[in-house]
C-alpha positions in Angstrom: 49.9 94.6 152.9 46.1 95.3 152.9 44.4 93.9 149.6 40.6 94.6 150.6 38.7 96.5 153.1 35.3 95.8 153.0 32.3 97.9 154.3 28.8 97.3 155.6 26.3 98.7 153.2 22.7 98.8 155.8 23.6 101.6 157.9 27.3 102.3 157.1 27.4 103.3 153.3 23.2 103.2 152.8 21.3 105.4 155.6 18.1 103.8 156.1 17.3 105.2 159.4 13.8 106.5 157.8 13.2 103.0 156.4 13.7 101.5 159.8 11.3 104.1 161.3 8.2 103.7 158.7 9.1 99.5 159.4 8.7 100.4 162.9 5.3 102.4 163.2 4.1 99.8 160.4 4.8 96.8 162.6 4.7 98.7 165.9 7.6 95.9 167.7 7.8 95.6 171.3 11.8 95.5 170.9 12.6 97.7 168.1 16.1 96.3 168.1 15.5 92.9 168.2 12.6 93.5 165.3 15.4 95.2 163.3 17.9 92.4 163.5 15.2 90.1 162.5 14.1 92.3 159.2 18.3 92.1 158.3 18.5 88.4 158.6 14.7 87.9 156.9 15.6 90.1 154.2 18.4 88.6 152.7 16.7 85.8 149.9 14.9 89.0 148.9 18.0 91.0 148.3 19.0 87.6 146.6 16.3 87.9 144.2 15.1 84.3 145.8 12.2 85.1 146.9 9.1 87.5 145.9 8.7 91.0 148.1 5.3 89.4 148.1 6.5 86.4 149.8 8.9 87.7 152.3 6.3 90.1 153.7 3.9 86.9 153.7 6.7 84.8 155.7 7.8 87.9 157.8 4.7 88.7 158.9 3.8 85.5 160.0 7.1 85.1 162.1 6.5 88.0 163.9 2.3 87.4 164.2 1.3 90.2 162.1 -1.6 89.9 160.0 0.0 90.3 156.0 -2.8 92.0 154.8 -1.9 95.0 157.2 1.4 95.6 155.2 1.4 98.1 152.3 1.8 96.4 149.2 5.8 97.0 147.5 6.4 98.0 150.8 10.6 97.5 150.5 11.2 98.3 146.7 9.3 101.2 146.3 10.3 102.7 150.0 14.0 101.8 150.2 14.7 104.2 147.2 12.9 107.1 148.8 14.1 106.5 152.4 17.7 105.8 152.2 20.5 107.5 151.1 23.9 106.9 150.0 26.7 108.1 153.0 28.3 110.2 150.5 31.1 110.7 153.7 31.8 106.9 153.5 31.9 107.2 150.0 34.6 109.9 149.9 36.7 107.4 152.2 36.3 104.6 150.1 37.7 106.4 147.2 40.7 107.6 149.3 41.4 104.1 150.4 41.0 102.8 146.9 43.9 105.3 146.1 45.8 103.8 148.4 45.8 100.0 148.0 
């Protein structure tokens, strides 16, 4: 009997394909992919409320050897709200599945 199904939220139920792309021209990676995976892993004490977004641009930048005085100030809280959006076709599924547990 399945008891829990669990889901992905970056890039399964939360689109953040226009995040990703403003990341991208901001930081200008030689391997966007590889950059990517690396903001993922570097995010999450931020999503943790561990750390400042302050620091983690501080700390990301330096990992990567970007200058963090180049990076737009808020850059993650006030950006993620206006460039994701919910998957609302993964939501509909979710709820079906929740019907059926």
């Amino acid at each position: 009997m399945i008891k829990a199904i669990l889901f992905d939220s970056g890039g399964v139920v939360i689109n953040h394909k226009l995040l990703v792309k403003k990341l991208i021209k901001i930081f200008k990676p030689e391997n966007k992919e590889k950059f990517w995976n690396h903001v993922n892993i570097a995010v999450i004490p931020l999503c943790k409320n561990k750390i400042s977004e302050e620091l983690f641009w501080k700390n990301f930048a330096k990992t990567i050897g970007k200058n963090p005085d180049q990076i737009p100030k808020n850059l993650w809280i006030e950006d993620y709200e206006k460039l994701t959006e919910i998957n609302t076709a993964v939501i509909d599924l979710i709820k079906r599945l929740k019907q059926n547990l």
